[in-house]
C-alpha positions in Angstrom: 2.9 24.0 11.8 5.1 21.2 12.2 4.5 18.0 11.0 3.3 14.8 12.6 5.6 12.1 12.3 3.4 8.7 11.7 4.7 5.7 11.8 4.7 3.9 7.8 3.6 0.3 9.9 0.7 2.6 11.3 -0.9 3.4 8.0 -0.5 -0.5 6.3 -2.4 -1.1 9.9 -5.2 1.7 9.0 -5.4 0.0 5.8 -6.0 -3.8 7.2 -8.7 -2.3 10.1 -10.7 -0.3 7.2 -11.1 -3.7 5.7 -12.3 -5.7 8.7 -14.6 -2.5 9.1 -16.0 -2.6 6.1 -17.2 -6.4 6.7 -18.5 -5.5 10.0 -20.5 -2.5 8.0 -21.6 -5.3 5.3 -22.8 -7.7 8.7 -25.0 -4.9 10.1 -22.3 -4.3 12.9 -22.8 -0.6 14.3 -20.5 -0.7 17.6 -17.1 -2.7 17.8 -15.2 -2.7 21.0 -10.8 -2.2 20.8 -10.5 -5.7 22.0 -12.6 -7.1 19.1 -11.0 -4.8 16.5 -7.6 -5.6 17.5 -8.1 -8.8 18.2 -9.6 -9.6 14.3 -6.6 -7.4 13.1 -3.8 -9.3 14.5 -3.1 -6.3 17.1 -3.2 -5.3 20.5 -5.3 -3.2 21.2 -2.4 -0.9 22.9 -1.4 -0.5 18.9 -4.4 0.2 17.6 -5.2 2.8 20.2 -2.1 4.1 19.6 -2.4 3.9 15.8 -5.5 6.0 16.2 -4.0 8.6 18.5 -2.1 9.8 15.8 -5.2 11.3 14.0 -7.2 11.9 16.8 -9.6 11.1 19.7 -11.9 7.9 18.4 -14.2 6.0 20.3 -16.0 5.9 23.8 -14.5 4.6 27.0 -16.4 1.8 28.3 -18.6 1.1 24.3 -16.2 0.9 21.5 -16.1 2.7 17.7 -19.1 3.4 16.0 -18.2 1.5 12.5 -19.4 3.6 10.1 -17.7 6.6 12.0 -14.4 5.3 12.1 -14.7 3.5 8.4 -15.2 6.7 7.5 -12.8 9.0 9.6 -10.3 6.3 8.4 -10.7 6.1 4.7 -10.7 10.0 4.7 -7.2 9.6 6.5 -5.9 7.0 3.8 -7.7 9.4 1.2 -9.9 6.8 -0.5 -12.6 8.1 0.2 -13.3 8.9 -3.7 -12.4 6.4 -6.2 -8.8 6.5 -7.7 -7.5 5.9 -11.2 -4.4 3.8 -11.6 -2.3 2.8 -15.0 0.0 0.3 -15.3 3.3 0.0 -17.3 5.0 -3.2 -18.6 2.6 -5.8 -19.9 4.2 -9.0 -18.1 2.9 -11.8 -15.8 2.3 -9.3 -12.5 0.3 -7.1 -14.6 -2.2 -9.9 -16.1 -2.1 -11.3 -12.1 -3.0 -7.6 -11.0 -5.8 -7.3 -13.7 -7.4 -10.5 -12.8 -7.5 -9.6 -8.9 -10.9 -8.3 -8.3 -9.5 -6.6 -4.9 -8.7 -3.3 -6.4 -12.0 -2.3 -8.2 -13.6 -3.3 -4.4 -11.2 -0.9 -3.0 -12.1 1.8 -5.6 -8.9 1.4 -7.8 -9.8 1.2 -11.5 -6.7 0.0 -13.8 -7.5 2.4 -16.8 -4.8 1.7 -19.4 -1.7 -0.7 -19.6 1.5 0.4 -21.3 4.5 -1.2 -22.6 7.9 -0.1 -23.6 8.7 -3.4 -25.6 7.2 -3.4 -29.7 6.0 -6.4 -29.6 3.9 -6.3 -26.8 1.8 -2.8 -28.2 -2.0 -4.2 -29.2 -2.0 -7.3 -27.0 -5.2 -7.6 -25.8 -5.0 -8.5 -21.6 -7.8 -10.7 -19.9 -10.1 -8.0 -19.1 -10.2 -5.8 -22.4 -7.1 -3.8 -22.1 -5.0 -3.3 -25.2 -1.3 -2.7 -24.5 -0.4 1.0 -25.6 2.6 2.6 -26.6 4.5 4.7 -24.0 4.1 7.8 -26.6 0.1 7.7 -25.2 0.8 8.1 -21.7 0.6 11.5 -21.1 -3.2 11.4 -23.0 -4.3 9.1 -20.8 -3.3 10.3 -17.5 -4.3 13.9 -18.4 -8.0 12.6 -19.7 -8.4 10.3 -17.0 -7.2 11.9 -14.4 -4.6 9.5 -13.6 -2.4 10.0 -10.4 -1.3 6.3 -9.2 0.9 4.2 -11.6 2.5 0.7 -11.0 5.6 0.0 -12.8 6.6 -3.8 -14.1 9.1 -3.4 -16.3 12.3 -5.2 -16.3 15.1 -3.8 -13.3 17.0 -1.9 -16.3 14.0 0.3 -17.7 12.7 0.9 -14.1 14.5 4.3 -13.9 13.3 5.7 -17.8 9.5 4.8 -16.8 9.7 6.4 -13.7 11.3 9.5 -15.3 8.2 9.3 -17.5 5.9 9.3 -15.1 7.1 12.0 -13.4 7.2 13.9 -16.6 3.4 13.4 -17.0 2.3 14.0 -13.6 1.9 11.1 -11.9 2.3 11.4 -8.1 2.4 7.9 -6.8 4.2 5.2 -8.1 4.3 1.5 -7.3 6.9 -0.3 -8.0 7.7 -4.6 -8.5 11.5 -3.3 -9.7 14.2 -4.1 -7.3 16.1 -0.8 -8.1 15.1 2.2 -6.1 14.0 5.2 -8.6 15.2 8.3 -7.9 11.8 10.8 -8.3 11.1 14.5 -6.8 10.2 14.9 -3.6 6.2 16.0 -4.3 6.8 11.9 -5.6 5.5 8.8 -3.5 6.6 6.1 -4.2 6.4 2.4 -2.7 8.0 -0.7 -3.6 7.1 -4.8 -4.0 10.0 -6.6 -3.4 9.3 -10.6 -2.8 13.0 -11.8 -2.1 13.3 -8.7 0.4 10.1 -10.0 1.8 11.1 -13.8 2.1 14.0 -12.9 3.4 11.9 -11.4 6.3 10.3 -15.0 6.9 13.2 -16.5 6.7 14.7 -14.7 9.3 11.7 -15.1 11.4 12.1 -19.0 11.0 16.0 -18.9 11.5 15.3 -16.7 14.6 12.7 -19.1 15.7 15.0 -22.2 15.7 17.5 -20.1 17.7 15.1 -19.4 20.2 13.9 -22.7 20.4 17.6 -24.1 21.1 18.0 -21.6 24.4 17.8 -23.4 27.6 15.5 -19.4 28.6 12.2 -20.1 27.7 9.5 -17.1 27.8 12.1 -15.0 25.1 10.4 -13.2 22.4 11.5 -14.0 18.9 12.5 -10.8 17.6 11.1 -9.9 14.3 11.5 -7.7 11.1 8.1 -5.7 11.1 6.7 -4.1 8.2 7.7 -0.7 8.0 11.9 -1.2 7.8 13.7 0.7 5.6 14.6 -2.9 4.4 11.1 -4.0 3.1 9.5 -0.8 2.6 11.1 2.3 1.4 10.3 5.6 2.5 7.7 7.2 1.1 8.6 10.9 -0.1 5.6 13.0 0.3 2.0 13.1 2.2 -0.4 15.8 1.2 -2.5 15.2 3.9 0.0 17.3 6.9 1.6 14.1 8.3 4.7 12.9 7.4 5.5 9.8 7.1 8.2 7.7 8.9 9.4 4.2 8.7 10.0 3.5 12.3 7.6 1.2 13.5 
């Protein structure tokens, strides 16, 4: 069966309504019309329908989405429905900053080990317990612990040789705050932070803005860079769940 082509802007999307659902879950909320949901979600509801469409037929004309049905049709789609194990490699400023963000344990992602190719930075102990391991313990931990989700924060030039490690131990989704794009197999997903790439977005955005405000036409739509380029988000390799993934928004 061929494969459905879904849209990478579409699944960041998923992710950001599974949120807002989840607070309307925690408020007592059971029915939420497209309007609202869009509306809180910074879409139209034409997107979101459409977003939905992809996966299936959600919702009743006329009432809305049952919450709990679509939290839960959604976070089987994003498959977190089950709590995930994550490690992370380099033992810098973004890791401490990830380790003190208390979004990822209430998302179900538990950082289980930190890892460090520099010497000196083996038995540091991090904010929240962790204690800096060698790389030569990496594939322990990912096989005891079931680890399948890594993020990478090493410097630009040791980007590739952790990622080539990874690989090696079976990890099968890799973030990654290194501006070089790794080359991994294909069964690999990988995704990258990049912050200049990203300001460079806004900036556009803003330079566009000006431009637009300077034209005698008034009523033009600022065109924008949307999440979901090639230039801000790479493509990612592999989806086990039958869709494949494109970066056209």
């Amino acid at each position: 069966m061929r494969k459905r082509k879904i849209p990478a802007a579409t699944i960041i999307r998923l992710s950001v309504y599974q949120r807002y659902l989840k607070k309307l879950m925690a408020c007592g909320v059971k029915v939420v019309s497209s309007q609202d949901l869009a509306s809180q979600t910074n879409v139209n509801p034409a997107q979101l329908r459409k977003d939905l469409s992809y996966f299936g037929r959600f919702g009743v004309r006329g009432v809305g989405y049952c919450v709990s049905t679509l939290l839960q049709s959604i976070s089987s789609i994003l498959g977190v429905m089950e709590e995930r194990n994550v490690i992370l490699v380099g033992a810098g400023p973004i890791t401490r900053a990830l380790l003190r963000h208390p979004g990822f344990a209430q998302q179900g992602y538990h950082f289980e080990a930190v890892f460090d190719v520099d010497e000196k930075n083996i038995g540091t102990e991090l904010e929240n317990g962790l204690v800096v391991q060698p790389m030569e313990n990496l594939r322990q931990i990912v096989q005891d612990r079931n680890v399948e989700l890594a993020v990478i924060a090493v410097p630009s030039e040791q980007s590739q040789e952790v990622g080539d490690m990874l690989v090696d131990v079976g990890v099968k989704g890799i973030l990654s705050f290194s501006p070089n794009r790794i080359k991994v197999p294909r069964n690999v997903s990988i995704q990258y932070v990049d912050f200049t790439i990203l300001l460079d977005s806004l900036t556009y955005n803003i330079s566009q803005g000006r431009k637009e405000g300077d034209k005698e036409e008034e009523g033009k739509e600022t065109q924008k860079l949307k999440w979901g380029s090639e230039h801000s988000w790479p493509v990612v390799q592999s989806n086990s769940n039958g869709y494949n993934v494109s970066y056209s928004s």
